[in-house]
N, C-alpha and C positions, 0 to 999 in steps of 0.2 A: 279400457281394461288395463293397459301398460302403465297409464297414468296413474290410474288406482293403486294397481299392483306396487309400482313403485315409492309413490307417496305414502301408501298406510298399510299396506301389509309387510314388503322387505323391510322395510325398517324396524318392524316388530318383531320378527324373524330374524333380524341380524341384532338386535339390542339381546333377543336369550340367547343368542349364540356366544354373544361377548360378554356374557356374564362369566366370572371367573369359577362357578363350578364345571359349565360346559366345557371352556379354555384347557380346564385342569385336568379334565377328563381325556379329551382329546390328544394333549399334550401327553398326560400321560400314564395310557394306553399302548402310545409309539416302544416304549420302553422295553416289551415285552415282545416285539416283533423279530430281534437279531437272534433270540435262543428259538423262538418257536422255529425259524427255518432251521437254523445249525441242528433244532434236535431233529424236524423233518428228514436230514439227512441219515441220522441213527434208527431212525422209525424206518424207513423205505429200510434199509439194510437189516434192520434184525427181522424183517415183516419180507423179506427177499421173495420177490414173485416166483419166482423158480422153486420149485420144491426142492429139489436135489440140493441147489444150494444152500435152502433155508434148512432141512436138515443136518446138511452137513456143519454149518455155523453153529446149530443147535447142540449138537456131539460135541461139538469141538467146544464150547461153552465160551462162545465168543457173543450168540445171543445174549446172554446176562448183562456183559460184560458192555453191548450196544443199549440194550435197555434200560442199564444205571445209568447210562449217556442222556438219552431219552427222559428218563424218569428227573431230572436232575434240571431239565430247560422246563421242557412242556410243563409238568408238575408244579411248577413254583409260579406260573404267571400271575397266578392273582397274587402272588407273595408281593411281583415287580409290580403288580397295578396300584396296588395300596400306598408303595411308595410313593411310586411317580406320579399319584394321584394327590396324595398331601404335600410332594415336595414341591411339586409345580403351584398350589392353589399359596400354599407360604409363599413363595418367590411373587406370586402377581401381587401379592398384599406388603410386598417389601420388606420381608422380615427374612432372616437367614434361614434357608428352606432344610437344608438337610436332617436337622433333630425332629423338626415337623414329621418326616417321610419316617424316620426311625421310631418315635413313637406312635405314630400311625399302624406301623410293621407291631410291633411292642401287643397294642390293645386288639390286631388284628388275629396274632395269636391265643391272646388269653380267652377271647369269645369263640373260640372252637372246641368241639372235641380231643381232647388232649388223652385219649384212651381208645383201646377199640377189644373186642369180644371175638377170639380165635373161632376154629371151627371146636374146635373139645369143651369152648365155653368156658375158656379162661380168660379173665379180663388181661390187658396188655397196658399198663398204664404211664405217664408221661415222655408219649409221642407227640411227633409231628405228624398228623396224617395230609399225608399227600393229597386225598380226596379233597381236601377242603382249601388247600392252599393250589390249587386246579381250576375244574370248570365248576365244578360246586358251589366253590367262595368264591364268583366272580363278582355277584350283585352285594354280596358282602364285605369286600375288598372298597369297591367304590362309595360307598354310604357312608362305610370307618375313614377313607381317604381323606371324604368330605369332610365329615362331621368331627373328626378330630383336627383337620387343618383351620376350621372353623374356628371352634372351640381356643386351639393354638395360639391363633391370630387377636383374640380377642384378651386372652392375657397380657401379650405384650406389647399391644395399644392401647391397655388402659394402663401401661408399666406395673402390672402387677410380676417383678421378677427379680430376680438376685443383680445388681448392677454390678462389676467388676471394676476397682479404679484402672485410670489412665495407667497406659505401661503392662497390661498383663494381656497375654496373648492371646490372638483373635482365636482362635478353636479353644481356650480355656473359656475365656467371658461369653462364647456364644454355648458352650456348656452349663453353665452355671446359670445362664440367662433363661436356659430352656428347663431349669430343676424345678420350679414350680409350676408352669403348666403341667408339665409333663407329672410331675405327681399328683397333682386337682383329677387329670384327664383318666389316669395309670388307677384310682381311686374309685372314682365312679364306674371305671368300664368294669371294677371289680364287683364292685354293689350288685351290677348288671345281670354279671356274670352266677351270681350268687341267689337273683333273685331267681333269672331260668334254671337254675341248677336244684335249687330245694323247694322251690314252689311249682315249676313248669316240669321238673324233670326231664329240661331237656337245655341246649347251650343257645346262643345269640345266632350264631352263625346258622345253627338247624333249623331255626324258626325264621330267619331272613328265607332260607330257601324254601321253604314249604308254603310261607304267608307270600314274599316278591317274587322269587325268581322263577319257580317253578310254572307259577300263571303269567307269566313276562314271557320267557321262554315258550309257552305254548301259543302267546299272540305275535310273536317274530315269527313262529314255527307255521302261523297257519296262512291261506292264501291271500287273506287281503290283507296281514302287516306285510309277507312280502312284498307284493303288489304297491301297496304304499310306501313303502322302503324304496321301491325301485324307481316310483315317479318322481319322487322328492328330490331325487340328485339331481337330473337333468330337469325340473322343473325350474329350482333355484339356480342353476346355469344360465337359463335365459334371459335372467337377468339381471349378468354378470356376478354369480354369490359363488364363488367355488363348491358347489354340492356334493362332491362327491365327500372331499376330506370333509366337510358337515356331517354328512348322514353317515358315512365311514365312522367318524368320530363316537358320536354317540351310540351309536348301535355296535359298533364292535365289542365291550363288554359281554353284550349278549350273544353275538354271533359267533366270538371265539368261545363262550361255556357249552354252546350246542355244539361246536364242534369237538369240544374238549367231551362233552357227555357221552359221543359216539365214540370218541376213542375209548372211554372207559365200558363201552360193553366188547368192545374188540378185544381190551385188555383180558376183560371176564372170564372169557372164553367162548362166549355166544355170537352167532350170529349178528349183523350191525342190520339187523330190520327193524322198520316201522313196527309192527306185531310185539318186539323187544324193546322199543323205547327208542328208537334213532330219531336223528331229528333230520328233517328236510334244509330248510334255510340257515345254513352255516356262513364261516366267513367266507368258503373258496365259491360256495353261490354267490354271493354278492362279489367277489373283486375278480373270479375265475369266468363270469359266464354275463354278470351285468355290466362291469364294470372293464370287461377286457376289449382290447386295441383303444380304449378312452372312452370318458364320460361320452352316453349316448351309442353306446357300440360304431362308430363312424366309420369301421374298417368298407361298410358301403358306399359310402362317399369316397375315401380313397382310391377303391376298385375305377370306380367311376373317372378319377379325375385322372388317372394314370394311364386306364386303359381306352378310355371315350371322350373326353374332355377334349371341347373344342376351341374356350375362349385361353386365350395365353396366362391371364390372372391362374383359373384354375390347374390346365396344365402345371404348369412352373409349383403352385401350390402342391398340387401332387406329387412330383419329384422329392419334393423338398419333405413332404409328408408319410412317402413311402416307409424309410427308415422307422421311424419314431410312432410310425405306429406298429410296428413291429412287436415294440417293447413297453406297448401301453401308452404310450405318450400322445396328445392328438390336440394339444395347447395350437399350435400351428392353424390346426383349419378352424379351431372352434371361434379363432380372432381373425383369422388371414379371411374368410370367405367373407365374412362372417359366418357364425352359426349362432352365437350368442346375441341375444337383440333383435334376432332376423325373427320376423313371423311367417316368413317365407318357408321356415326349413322348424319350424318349430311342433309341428306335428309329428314327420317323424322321428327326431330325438327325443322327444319325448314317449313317443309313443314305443320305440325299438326296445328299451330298458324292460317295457312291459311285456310285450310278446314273449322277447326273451326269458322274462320269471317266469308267466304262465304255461311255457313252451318245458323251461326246466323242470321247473314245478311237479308238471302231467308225467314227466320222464322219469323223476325220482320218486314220485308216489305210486305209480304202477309198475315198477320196476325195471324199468327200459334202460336205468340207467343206475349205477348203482350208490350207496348214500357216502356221503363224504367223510372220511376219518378226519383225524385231527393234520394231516400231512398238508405242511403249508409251505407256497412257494414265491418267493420277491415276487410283487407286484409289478414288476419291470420283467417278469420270464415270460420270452414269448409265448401267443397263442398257439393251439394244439400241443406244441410238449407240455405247456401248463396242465391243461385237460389232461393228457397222459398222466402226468407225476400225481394228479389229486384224486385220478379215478380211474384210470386205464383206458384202454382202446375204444370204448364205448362214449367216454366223455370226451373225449377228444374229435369222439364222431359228433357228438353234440353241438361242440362247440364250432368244426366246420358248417353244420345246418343253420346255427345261427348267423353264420357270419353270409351263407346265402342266400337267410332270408332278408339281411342289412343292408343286402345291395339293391332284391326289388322294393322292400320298402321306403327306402331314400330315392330311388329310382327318379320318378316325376317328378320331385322338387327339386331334386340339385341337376336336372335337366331342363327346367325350366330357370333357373341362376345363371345354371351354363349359357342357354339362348340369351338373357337376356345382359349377360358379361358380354356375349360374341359380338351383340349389337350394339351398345356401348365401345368397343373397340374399331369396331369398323366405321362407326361413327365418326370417331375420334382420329382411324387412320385418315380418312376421307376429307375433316376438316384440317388436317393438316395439310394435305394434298393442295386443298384449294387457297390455303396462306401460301405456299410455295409456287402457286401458278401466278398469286397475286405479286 
């Protein structure tokens, strides 16, 4: 099965992974992670648990004042995915990425709604709506990224473009180099725009969401895309694929617009229930509850090698491991014990990811636990305050349950690594013993 595994499915698996629209994607997506926490910080504060305070903030019109904070990160990520999704697919094909990322930005706006209809039913006309440059335009963001860096890349490998003589300056010639794709691309996304607009009566972007995202969205949303989201990380771990940043990669588009869709019924004024439209599988389920103390929830393991570890390999492991997993990190044991490779221990890393979704899963659909906003926290913040900052006291309890039910499901295997470390060592003391007699 390893043999197979290795031979003809990783390699297939790692050939679409290293395809440059996944890379692009991956790459960038990151982009859009340093405003979402800074705005998390304005979100907790103008959303102040305390009433008294959050009133008083209110009075005092310092809410607003946190909300343009807020409105101004969160609101624009699909603005930064679009970029960082054409800049980086430009730069892997070698061409000078940034006019890529800015025409990409260019036709991402022109296929949206660019109007909106007050409550007295007056039209509002050339805006930027925030809706759509959010969790909305997320699956819209990445297809324009795509498809105009595509597009991009192909003018000016076949030099269809304004060439600059020798001697004029690189940010002018890489202007003028980008004046004809970028009008060909600026041209047709217009046609586009003109066709949904007087024949569909309706824009690009709103038919992206209603035809992709909306049914994309509902299959992350439901039990077995997360379930299969959850196996695939620590699946592709075991043999040696970095899983997490993979499936992180590709699915975060998705998981941050459910997260983004929930903050926008908080925003509304309604209740954040399933009954309302909330959605269950966001990013802080994947990185807050699958993916927290480290790929495979291992913080089981560490309890183990810290507090019951008998052979010296794992002790010393454990020390060394306490820290860092603290703070999510858990590279240490996944190589030190092994974990990765080992068939020994491959059950439950494997399997821990899963209980864990199904375990969350049951808690945010029945309401045990409550659904996640858009409040997001470095992937490096330790376990339980993490839980607190994305859900409260409740999630936090959660995420203690999970972490003991990590320890008896690792339990039997890294107790039987441990026996058979102890005995390998004592072995090895013993043969030394008897070189020294000799």
């Amino acid at each position: 099965m390893g043999k197979y595994m290795n031979e003809k499915v990783i390699p297939k698996i790692m050939a679409f992974i290293n395809t440059k629209a996944i890379q692009s994607l991956k790459d960038g997506m990151v982009y859009s992670m340093p405003l979402l926490i800074v705005g998390s910080i304005f979100l907790i504060l103008a959303n102040f648990p305390i009433k008294a305070v959050s009133d008083a903030l209110a009075a005092s019109g310092i809410t607003a004042i946190l909300n343009q904070a807020y409105g101004a990160t969160f609101n624009i990520s699909a603005m930064i995915a679009v970029v960082g999704i054409a800049y980086n697919y430009v730069k892997l094909e070698g061409q000078e990425p940034l006019s890529g990322g800015i025409v990409a930005l260019a036709v991402f706006l022109l296929l949206q709604p660019s109007s909106v209809v007050t409550e007295s039913g007056d039209v509002v006309s050339n805006i930027i709506n925030k809706d759509w440059t959010a969790g909305k335009g997320m699956i819209g963001a990445i297809l324009i990224g795509w498809i105009v860096a595509f597009i991009y890349c192909w003018f000016l490998k076949k030099n269809i473009r304004i060439k600059m003589p020798a001697g004029v300056p690189g940010g002018v010639a890489n202007a003028f180099s980008a004046l004809i794709p970028a009008g060909a691309i600026v041209i047709v996304a217009t046609v586009i725009h003109g066709i949904c607009d007087m024949g569909l009566h309706t824009t690009a972007m709103e038919l992206i969401y209603k035809v992709i995202q909306t049914p994309l969205q509902g299959m992350t949303d439901s039990l077995g895309g997360a379930i299969l989201m959850c196996f695939m990380g620590p699946f592709l771990w075991m043999f040696g694929v970095h899983g997490s940043t993979i499936v992180g990669g590709i699915m975060s588009g998705l998981l941050q617009a459910n997260s983004l869709a929930n903050q926008a019924i908080i925003d509304s004024g309604m209740e954040l229930t399933l009954a309302n439209g909330g959605h269950i599988v966001t990013q802080q389920f994947y990185d807050q509850f699958i993916n927290v103390t480290g790929a495979g929830l291992t913080i089981g393991v560490v309890i183990y090698m810290v507090a019951f570890a008998k052979s010296k390999q794992l002790k010393t492991l454990g020390r060394l491991e306490a820290v860092p997993a603290l703070f999510n990190i858990n590279e240490p044991i996944l190589f030190g014990i092994p974990i990765v490779m080992n068939p020994m221990l491959a059950v439950p890393f494997i399997a821990m990811p899963v209980i864990a979704c199904v375990l969350q899963y049951f808690a945010l659909a029945t309401g045990l636990c409550p659904l996640y906003s858009a409040i997001t926290v470095p992937w490096t913040c330790p376990p339980i305050i993490s839980g607190f900052l994305v859900g409260g006291w409740r999630s936090a309890l959660l995420q203690v349950v999970i972490f003991v039910i990590s320890f008896f499901v690792y339990l039997p295997f890294i107790r039987k690594v441990d026996k058979m470390n102890l005995k390998m060592e004592e072995d090895a003391a013993k043969g030394n013993d008897e070189d020294d007699d000799w």
